[in-house]
C-alpha positions as CSV (number, residue, x, y, z in Angstrom):
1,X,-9.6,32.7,-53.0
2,X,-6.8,30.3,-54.4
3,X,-5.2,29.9,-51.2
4,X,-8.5,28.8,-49.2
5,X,-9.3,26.2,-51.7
6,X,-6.2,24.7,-52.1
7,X,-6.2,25.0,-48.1
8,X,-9.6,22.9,-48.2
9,X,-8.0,20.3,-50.6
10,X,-5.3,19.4,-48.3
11,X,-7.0,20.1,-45.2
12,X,-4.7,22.2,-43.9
13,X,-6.0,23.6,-40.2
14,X,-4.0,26.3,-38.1
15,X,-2.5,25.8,-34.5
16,X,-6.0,27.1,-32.6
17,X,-8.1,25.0,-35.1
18,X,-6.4,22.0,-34.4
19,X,-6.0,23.1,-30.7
20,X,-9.8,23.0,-30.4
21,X,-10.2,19.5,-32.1
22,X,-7.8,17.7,-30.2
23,X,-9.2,19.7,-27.3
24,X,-5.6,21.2,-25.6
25,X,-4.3,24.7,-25.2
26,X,-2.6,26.2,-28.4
27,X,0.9,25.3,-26.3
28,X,0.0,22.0,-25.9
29,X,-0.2,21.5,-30.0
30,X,3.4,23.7,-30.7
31,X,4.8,21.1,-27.5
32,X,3.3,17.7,-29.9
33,X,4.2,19.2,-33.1
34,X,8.1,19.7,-31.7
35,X,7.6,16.2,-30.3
36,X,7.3,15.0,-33.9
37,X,2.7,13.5,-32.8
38,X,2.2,16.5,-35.7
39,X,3.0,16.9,-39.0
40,X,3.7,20.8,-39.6
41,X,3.0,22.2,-43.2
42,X,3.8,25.8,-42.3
43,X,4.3,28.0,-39.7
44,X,1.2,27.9,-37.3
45,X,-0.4,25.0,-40.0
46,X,-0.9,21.5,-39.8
47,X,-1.8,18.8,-41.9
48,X,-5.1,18.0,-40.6
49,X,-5.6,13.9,-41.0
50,X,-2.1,13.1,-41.1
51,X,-1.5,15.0,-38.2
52,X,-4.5,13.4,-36.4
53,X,-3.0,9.5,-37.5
54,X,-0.1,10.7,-36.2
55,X,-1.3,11.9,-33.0
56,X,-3.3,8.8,-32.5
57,X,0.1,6.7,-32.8
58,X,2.1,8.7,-30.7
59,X,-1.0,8.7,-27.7
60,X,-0.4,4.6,-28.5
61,X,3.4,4.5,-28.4
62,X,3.3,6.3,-25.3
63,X,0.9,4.0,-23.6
64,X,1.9,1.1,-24.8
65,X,4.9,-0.6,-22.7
66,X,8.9,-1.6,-24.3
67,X,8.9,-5.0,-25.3
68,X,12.2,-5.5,-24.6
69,X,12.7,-4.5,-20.2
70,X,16.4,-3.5,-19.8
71,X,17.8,-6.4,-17.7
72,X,19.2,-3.9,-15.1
73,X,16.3,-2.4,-14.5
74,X,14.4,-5.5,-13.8
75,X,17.1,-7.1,-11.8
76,X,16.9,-3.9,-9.6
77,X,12.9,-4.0,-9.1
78,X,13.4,-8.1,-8.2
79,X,15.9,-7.1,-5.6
80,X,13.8,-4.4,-4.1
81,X,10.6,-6.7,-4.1
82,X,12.8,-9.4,-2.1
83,X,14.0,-6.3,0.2
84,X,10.8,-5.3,1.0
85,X,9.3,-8.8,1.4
86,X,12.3,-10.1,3.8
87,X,11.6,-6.8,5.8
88,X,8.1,-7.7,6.1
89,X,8.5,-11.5,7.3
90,X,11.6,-9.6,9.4
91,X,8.6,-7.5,11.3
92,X,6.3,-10.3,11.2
93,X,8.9,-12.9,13.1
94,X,9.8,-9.6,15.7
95,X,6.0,-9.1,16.4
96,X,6.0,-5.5,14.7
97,X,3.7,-6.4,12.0
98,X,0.3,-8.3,12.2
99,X,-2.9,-8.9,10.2
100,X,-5.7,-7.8,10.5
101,X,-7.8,-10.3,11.1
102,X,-5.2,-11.4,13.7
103,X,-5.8,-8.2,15.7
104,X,-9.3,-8.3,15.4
105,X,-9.3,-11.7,17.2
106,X,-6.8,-10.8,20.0
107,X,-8.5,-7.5,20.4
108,X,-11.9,-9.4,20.7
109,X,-10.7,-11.9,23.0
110,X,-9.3,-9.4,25.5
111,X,-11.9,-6.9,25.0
112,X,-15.0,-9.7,25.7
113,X,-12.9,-10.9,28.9
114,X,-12.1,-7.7,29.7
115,X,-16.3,-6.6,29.7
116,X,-16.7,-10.0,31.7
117,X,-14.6,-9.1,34.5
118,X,-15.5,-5.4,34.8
119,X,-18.9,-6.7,34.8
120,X,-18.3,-9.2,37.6
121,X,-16.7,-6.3,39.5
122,X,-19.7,-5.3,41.8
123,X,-20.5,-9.0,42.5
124,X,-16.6,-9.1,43.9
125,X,-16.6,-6.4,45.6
126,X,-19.8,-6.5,47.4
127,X,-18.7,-8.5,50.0
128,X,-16.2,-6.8,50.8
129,X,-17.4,-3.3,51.1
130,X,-20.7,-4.2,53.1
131,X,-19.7,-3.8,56.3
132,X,-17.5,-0.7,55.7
133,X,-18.9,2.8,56.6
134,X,-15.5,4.8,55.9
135,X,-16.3,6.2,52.3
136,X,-12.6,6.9,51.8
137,X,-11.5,3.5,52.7
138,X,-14.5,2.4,50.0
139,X,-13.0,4.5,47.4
140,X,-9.8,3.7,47.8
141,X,-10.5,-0.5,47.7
142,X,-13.1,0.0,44.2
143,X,-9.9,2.1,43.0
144,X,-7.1,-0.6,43.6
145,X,-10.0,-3.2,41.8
146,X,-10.5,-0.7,39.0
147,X,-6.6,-0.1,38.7
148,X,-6.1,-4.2,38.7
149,X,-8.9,-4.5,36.2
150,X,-7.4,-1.2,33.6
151,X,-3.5,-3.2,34.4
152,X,-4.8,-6.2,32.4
153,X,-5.4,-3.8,29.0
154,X,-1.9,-1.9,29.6
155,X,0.9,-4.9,28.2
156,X,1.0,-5.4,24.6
157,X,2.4,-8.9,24.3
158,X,3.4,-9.3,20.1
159,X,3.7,-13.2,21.3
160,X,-0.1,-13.2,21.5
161,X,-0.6,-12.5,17.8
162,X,2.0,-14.4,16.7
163,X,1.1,-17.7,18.0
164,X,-2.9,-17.4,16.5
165,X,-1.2,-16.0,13.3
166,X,-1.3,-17.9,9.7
167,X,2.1,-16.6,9.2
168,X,4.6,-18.8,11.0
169,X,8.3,-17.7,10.4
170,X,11.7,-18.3,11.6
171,X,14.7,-16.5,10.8
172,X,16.9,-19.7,10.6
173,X,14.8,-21.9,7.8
174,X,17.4,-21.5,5.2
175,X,20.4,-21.9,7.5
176,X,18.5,-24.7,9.7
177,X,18.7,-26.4,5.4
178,X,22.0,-25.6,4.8
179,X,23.3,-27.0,8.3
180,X,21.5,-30.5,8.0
181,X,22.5,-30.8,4.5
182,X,25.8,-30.6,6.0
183,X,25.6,-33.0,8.4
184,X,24.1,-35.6,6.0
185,X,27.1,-35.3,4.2
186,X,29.5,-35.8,7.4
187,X,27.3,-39.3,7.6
188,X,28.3,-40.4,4.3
């Protein structure tokens, strides 16, 4: 009976008691008590609230980020974000990269004028067909229209969204800088 109430006193709990307060698998609490988030009184035993205000520190320690970044490592991610943003203009500039609302307008522009003339189609051809009887002959002039109109859908031009786009590049800016600052020079 000694042992339980001096257990009591100091709040003592076992591994599957303290498993089932923290809510984690008895592995989980051996894994956080080698980690040092626990503070171990005996085999299989753990100081209840210290090991709790220990736990809650380490949860905070872990989630809360170095003060100090190590200067390497945030040189590298600088770099890499240039990189990647130079690819990007790099796509943009060769028309391999557009936005959205770009497409969306080129795509509406040539879709609504593409409706218009397929739509104008039977007034153009009318004419033309009305004195024919030869239904091959027929069939073959409404295919060469139909092929016309379809050819008009077929070239992707990147030109197109480049010239509507907000983002106007050129490969040369910083050399075009470097260059006339050069030649000012040459003046003097």
């Amino acid at each position: 009976m000694a042992n339980k109430d001096s257990r009591e006193k100091t709040k003592i709990v076992t591994t599957k008691e303290f498993s089932e307060i923290l809510g984690v698998t008895t592995r989980r609490i051996q894994q956080l008590a080698d980690a040092g988030a626990l503070i171990r009184v005996g085999r299989g035993q753990f100081d209840c609230p210290g090991s709790i205000k220990r736990y809650m520190e380490y949860q905070i320690d872990k989630v809360t980020p170095d003060e100090e970044l190590d200067n390497s490592v945030e040189t590298a991610l600088w770099t890499k974000a240039r990189r990647e943003k130079t690819e990007l203009e790099v796509k943009i500039i060769k028309g391999e990269l557009h936005r959205s609302e770009d497409v969306k307008r080129v795509m509406n522009d040539m879709l609504m004028a593409f409706r218009q003339r397929t739509l104008s189609l039977p007034t153009k051809m009318a004419p033309q067909l009305i004195m024919l009887e030869d239904l091959a002959v027929i069939k073959d002039i409404l295919k060469l229209s139909v092929i016309e109109l379809l050819n008009e859908l077929k070239d992707y031009d990147p030109t197109v969204f480049y010239e509507i786009s907000k983002d106007k590049m050129f490969l040369d800016d910083e050399e075009d800088e470097v260059s006339d600052l050069h030649d000012e020079k040459r003046r003097l």
